[in-house]
C-alpha positions in Angstrom: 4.5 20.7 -26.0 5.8 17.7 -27.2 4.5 15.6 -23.5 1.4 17.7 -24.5 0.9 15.8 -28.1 2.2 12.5 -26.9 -0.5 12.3 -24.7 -3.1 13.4 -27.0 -2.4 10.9 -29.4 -2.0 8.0 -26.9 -5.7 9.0 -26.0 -6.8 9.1 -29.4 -5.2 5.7 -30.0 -6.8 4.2 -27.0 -10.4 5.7 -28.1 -9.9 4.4 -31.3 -8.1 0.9 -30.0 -11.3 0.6 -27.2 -14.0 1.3 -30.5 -12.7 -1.3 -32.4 -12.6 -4.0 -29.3 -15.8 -3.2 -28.5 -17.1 -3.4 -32.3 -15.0 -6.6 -32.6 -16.7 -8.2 -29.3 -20.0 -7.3 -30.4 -19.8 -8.4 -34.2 -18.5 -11.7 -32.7 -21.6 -11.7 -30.1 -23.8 -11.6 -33.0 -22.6 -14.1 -35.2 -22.4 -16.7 -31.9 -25.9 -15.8 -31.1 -27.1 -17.6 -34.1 -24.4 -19.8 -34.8 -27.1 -22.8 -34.5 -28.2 -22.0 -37.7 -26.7 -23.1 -40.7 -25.4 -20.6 -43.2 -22.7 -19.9 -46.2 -19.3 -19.0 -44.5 -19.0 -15.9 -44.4 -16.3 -14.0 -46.5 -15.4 -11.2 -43.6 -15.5 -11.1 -39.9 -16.5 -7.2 -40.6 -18.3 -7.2 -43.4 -20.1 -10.6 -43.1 -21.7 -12.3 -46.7 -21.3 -8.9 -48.3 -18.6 -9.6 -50.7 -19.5 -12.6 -51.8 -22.8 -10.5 -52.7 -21.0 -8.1 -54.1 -18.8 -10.6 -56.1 -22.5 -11.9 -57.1 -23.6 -8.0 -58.3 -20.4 -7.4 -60.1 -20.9 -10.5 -62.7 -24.9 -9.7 -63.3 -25.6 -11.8 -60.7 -28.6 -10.6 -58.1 -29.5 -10.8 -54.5 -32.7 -13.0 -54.9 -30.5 -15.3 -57.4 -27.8 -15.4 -54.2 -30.5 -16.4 -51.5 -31.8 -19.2 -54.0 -28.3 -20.4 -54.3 -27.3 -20.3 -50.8 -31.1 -21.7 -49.8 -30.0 -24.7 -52.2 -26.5 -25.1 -50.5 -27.6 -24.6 -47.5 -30.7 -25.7 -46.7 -34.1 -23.8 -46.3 -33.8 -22.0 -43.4 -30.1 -20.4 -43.4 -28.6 -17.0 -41.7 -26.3 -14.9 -43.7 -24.5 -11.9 -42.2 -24.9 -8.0 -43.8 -21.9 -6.2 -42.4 -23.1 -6.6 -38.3 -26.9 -7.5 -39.1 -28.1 -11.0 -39.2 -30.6 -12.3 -42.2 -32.1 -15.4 -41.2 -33.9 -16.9 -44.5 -36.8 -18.9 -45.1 -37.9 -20.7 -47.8 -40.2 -23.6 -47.3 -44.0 -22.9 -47.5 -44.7 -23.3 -43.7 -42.4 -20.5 -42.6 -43.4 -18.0 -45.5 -47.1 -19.0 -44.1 -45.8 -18.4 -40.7 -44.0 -15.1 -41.5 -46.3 -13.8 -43.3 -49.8 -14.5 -42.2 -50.6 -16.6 -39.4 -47.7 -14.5 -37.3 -48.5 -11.6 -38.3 -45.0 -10.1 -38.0 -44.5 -6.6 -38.6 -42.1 -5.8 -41.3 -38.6 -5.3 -40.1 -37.5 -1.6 -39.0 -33.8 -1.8 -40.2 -34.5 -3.0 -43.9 -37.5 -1.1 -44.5 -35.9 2.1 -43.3 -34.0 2.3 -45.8 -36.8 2.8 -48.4 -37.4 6.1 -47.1 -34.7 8.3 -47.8 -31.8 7.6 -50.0 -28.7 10.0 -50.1 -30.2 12.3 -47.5 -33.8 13.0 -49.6 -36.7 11.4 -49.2 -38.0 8.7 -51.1 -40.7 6.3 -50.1 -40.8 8.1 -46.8 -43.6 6.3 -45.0 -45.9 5.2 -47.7 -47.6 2.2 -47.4 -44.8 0.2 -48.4 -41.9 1.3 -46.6 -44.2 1.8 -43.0 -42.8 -0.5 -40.7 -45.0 0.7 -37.8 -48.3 -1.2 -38.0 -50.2 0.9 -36.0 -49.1 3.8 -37.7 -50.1 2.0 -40.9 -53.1 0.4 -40.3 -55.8 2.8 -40.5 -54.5 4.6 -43.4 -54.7 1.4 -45.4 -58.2 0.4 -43.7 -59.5 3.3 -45.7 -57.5 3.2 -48.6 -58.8 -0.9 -49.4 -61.9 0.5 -51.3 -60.0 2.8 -53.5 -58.6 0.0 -55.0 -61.5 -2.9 -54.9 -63.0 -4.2 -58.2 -65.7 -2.3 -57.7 -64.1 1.0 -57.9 -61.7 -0.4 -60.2 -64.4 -1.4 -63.2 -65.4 2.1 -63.9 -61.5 2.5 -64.9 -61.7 0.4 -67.5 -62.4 3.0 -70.0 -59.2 4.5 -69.7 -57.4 0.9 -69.3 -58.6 0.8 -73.0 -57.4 4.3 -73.8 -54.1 4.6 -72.8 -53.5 0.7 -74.4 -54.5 2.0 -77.4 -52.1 5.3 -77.4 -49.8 2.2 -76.7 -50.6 0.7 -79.4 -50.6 3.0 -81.8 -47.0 4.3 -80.7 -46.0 0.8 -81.3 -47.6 0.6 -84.7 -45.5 3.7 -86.1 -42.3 1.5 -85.8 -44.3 -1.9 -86.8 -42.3 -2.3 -89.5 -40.6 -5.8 -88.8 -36.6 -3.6 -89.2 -36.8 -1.1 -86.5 -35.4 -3.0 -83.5 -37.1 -1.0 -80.0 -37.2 -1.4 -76.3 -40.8 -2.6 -75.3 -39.8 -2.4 -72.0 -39.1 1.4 -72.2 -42.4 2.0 -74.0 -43.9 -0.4 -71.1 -42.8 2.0 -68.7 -44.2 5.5 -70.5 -47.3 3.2 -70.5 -47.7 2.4 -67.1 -46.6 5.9 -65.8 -49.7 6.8 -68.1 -51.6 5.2 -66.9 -51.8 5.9 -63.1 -50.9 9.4 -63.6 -54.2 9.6 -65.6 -56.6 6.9 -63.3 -54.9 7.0 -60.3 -54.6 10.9 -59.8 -56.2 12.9 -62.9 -52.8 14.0 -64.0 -51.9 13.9 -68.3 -49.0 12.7 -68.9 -48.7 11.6 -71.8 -45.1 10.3 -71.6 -45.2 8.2 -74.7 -45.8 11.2 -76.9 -42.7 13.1 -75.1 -39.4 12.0 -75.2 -38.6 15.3 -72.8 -41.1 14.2 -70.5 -38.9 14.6 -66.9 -40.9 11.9 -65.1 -39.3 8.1 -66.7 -36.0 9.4 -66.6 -36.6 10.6 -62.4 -38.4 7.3 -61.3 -35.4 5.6 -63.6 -33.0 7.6 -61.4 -34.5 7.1 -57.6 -34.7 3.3 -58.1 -31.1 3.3 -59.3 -29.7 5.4 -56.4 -31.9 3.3 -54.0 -29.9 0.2 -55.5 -26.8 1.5 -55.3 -27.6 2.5 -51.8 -28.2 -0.5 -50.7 -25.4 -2.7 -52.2 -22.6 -0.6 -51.5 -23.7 0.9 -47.7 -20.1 2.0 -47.3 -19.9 4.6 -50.1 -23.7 5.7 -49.1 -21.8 7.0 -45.8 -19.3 8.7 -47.7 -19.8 12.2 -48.9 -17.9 12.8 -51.5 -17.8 9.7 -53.1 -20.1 9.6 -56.5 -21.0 12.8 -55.1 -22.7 13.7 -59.1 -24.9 10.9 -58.7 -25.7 11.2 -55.4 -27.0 14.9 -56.4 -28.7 13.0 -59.4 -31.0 10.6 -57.0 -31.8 13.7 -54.6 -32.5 15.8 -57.7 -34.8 13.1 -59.0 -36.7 12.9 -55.7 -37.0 16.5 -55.6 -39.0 16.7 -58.2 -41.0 13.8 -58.0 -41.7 15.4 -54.6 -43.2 18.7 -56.0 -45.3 17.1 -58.8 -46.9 15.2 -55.2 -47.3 18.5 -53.6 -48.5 20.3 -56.2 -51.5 17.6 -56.9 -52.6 17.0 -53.5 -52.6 21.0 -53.1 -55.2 20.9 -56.1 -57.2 18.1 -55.2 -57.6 19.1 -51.7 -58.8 22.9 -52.8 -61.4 21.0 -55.1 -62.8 18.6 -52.5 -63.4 21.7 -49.7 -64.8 24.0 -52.4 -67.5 20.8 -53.8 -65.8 20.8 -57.5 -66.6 17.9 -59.1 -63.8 15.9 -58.2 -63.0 12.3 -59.2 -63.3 9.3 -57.1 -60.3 8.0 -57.7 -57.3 6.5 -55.3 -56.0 10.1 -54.7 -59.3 11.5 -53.2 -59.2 8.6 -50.8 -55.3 9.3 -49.9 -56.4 12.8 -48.5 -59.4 11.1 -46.9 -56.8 8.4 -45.2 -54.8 11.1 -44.5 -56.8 14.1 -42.9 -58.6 11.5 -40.9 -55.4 9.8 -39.6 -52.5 11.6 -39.7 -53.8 15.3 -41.0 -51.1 17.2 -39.5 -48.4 15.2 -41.3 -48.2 16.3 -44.4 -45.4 14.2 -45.4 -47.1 11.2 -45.0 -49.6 12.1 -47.7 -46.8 12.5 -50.2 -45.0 9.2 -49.3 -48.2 7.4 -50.5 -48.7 9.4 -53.9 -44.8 8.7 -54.6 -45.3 5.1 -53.4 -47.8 4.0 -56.4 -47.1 6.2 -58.4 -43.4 5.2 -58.9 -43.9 1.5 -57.3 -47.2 1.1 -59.3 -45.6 1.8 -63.1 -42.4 0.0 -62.3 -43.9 -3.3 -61.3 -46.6 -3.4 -63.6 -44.2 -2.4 -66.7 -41.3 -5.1 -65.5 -44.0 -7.9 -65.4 -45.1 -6.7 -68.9 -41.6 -7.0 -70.2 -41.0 -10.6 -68.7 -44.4 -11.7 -70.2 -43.0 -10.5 -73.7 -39.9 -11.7 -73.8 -41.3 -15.6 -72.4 -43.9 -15.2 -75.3 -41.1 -14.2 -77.8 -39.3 -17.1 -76.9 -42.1 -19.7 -76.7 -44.2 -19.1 -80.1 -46.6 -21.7 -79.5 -47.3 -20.6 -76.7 -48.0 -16.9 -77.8 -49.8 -18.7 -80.9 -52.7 -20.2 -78.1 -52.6 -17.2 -76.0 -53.7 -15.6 -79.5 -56.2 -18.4 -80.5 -58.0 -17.4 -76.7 -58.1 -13.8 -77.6 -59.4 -14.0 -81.0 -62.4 -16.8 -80.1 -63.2 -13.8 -76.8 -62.4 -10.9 -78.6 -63.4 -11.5 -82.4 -62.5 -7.8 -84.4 -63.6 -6.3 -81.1 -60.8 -4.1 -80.0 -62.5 -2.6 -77.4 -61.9 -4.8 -73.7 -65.1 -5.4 -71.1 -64.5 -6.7 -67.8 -66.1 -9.8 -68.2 -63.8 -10.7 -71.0 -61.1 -10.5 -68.1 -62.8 -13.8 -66.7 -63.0 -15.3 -70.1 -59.2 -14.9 -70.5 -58.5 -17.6 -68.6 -55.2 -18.8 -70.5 -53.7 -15.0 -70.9 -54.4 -15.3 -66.9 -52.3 -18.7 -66.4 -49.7 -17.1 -68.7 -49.2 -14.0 -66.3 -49.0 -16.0 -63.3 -46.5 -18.3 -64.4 -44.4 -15.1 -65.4 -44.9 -13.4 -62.3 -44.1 -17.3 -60.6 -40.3 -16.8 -62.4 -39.7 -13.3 -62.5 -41.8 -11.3 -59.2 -41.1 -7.9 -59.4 -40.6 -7.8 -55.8 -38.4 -10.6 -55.3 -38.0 -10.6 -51.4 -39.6 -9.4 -48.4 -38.2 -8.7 -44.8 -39.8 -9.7 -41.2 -39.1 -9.0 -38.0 -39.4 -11.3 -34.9 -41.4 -9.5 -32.4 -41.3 -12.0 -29.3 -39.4 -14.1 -27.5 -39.1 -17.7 -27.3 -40.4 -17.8 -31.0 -39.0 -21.2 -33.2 -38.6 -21.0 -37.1 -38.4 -24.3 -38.6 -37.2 -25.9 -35.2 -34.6 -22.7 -34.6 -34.8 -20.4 -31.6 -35.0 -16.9 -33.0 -34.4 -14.4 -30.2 -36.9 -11.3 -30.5 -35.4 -8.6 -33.3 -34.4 -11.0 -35.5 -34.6 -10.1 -39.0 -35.7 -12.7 -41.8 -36.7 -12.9 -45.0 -38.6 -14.6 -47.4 -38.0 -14.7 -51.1 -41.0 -15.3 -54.0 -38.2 -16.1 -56.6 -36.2 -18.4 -54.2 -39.5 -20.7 -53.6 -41.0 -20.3 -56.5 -37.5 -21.4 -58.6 -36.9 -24.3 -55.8 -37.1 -27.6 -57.0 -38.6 -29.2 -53.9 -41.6 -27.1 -54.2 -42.1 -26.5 -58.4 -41.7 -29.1 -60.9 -39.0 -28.4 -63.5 -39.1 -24.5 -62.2 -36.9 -23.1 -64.7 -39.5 -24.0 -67.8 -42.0 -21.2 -68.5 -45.3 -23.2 -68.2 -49.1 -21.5 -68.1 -50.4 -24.7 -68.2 -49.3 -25.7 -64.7 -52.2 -22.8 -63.1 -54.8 -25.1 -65.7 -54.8 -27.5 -63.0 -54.9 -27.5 -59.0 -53.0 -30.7 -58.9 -49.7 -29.0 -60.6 -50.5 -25.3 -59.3 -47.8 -24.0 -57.3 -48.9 -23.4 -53.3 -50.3 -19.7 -52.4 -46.8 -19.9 -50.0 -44.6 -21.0 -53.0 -45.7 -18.1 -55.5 -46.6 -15.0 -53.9 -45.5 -12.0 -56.1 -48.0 -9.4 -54.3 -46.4 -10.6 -51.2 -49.4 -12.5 -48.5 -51.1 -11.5 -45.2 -52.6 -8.0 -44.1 -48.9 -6.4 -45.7 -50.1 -7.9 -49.1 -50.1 -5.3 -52.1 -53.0 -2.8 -52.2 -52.7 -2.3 -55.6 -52.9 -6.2 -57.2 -56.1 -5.6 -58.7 -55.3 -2.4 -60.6 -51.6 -4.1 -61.7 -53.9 -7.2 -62.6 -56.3 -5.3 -65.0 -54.1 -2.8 -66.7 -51.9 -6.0 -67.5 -54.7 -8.4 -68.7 -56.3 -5.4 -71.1 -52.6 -4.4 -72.6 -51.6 -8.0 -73.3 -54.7 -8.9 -75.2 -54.7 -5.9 -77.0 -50.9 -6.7 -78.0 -51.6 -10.0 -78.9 -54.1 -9.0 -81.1 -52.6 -6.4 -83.4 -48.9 -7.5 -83.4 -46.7 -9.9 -84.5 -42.7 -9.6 -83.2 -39.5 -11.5 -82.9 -36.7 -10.6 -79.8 -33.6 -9.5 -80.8 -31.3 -12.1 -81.5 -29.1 -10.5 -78.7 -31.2 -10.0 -76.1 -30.5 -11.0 -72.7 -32.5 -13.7 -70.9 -31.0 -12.9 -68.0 -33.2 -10.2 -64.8 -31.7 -6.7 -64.0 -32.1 -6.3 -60.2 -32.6 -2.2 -59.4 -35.0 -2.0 -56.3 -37.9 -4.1 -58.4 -36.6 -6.8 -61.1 -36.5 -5.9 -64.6 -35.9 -7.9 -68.2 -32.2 -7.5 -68.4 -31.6 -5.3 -72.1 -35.6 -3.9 -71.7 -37.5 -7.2 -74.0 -35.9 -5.5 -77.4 -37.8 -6.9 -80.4 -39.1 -6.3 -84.2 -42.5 -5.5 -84.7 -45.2 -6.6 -87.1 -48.8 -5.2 -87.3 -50.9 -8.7 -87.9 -52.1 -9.7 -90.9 
């Protein structure tokens, strides 16, 4: 008996001994495959760059902050190390162009998988953001472009008006220049609003229920896809946070069933002739049944996608506008000076004021140049023999490219840390289409930038114009990275209806 267990743990030992020689050898195949590349040294043979990330995470700090940093240490075109998978980063204009448009690289497999499920339950699945496989995605987007052209778009503007108005009269009940709120968390019940309402027909009406399930669900999905992704070793293990792990899946559950339930309702109304909208959910079961109709997953990834990635963005790039503007007076005080010679005592926003708002428009581009909600974005090298920035990158590479690294990089923006509209007056001191590219380039580019731009234009003129506020004198300057990035403390401020 005792022959009998010595030999079956000498075998276990040398299955265990031979897994970690052979993970050894490869890990050290991998980082001498791209050792002509410059990069930060890396603070594990195992684990690569991850805990100096994590080091970054656990004082505030943020991944897009880290590849700036490195990109300035290191030059800009650097590989960092993710436990055994390479990042090879770019940051100069040519190589974002190249990654991104004239390349045509398909997004990369590995990072974008990860967006679809997070602790075992779906998530994105494969919506049109987190579909890596371009033929698969293609089509669907061919037909979904119209549901999101201007066209389409200006009959919406109606209910752009509407649900800024239920904004701000919410905000007006607490204009009292004392009561201290979160605009960001209003922001959010906003946005969710809204493309429950244009988007898909649905009534939320989330600012008028603090019960509402649906803030507190996205809320919770983006924070369990965050802590997925920054700490990959506890995602593997069961039982660790195992209360919020159940939290996250919980959350997607239910966002999940809302998709099902309004697809189910809109697809009944469309094959018995009702008189259903035209809106971007009829053309997601038109994308769907003629692409991929017996896939009924698919279907739900997209409604999840906006609806979740639509109101996050949109509100996080309405709370960085605020807090610049509470921080910058005279520069809210001419925003205001615009709006008033446009608007007049007309509360009530057309779409051709939308062109005459031409400094509101500088002022959210140089908000979304400091602070892009979607901070990074991953490629994959698809061929062989390809060179980035005079480096051989051997086909599966993955790289990235980073909005907020370029567009916070001193060799491409002048003084890039001072919030400045007036640089988009002028195409002399406008930053490059490869420097600042928040709804990301190329035929990947973000479907819904034209709904995002309108609902933001109509809500911040309509702000301007009633309300006066000052931020907290505590409040954070500082960015909040969860999958998107957020005002750090949620833009908390006094209100003040005009006078």
């Amino acid at each position: 008996m005792g022959r009998v267990l010595w030999m079956l743990c000498s075998t276990v030992g040398l299955a265990v001994f031979g897994v970690f020689v052979y993970a050894t050898l490869y890990i050290w195949f991998r980082h001498r495959k791209y050792a002509h590349i410059p990069g930060p040294k890396r603070g594990s043979f195992f684990l690569g760059n991850v805990p100096e990330m994590q080091k970054a995470f656990s004082t505030g700090g943020s991944f897009v902050q880290k590849l700036l940093d490195w990109g300035l240490e290191n030059g800009n075109t650097y590989v960092i190390f993710i436990l055994q998978k390479e990042l090879v980063v770019a940051l100069n204009p040519e190589a974002v162009k190249e990654l991104l448009v004239t390349g045509n690289f398909p997004k990369s497999k590995q990072d974008y998988e990860s967006f679809q499920n997070v602790y075992g339950a779906r998530f994105l699945g494969k919506g049109l953001v987190s579909d890596y496989d371009h033929g698969h995605w293609s089509p669907r987007r061919a037909i979904m472009n119209p549901a999101f052209s201007r066209s389409l778009l200006m009959p919406m503007m109606g209910e752009f008006n509407s649900s800024a108005d239920r904004l701000m009269e919410s905000l007006a009940t607490v204009a009292d220049g004392k009561t201290t709120i979160s605009i960001l968390g209003k922001l959010h019940r906003f946005a969710l609003d809204v493309i429950g309402k244009v988007a898909y027909g649905m009534d939320i009406d989330s600012l008028h229920d603090d019960k509402n399930p649906f803030p507190s669900a996205v809320d919770k999905t983006f924070e369990g896809f965050r802590e997925a992704t920054r700490y990959p070793i506890e995602r593997m293990i069961p039982f660790l946070r195992r209360e919020f792990k159940q939290e996250v899946r919980d959350a997607c559950t239910l966002l999940r069933k809302v998709a099902v339930e309004k697809i189910e309702e809109r697809r009944r109304a469309l094959e018995n002739d009702e008189n259903s909208p035209e809106d971007i959910l009829s053309y997601m079961i038109k994308a769907h049944e003629a692409t991929d109709k017996k896939n009924y997953d698919v279907i739900e990834d997209d409604f999840i996608t906006f609806f979740v990635a639509g109101q996050e963005t949109t509100a996080n790039s309405l709370g960085f506008v605020l807090m610049e503007l509470g921080r910058h007076p005279e520069i809210f005080q001419k925003l205001r000076d615009e709006v008033d010679a446009t608007l007049g005592d007309r509360s009530h926003i057309k779409y051709s004021d939308l062109n005459d708002l031409k400094y509101l428009d500088h002022v959210l581009k140089e908000s979304l140049r400091m602070y892009p909600p979607a901070g990074v974005t991953f490629r994959e090298i698809d061929r062989d023999g390809y060179e980035l920035n005079g480096y051989g990158l051997p086909r599966g590479t993955h790289t990235a490219v980073s909005t907020y690294a370029t567009s916070r990089h001193p060799d491409f923006v002048a003084d890039p840390l001072r919030f400045d509209p007036e640089r988009f007056a002028d195409e002399s001191t406008r930053p490059s289409a490869y420097v600042t590219f928040p709804f990301v380039l190329g035929p990947r580019n973000c479907i819904g930038q034209n709904f995002a731009r309108m609902e933001s234009k109509v809500l911040l003129a309509k702000f301007v114009q009633r309300f006066d506020f000052e931020l907290d004198p505590n409040q954070s300057f500082d960015i909040e990275e969860t999958t998107t990035l957020r005002p750090k403390g949620g833009t908390k401020a006094t209100l003040k209806l005009r006078s």
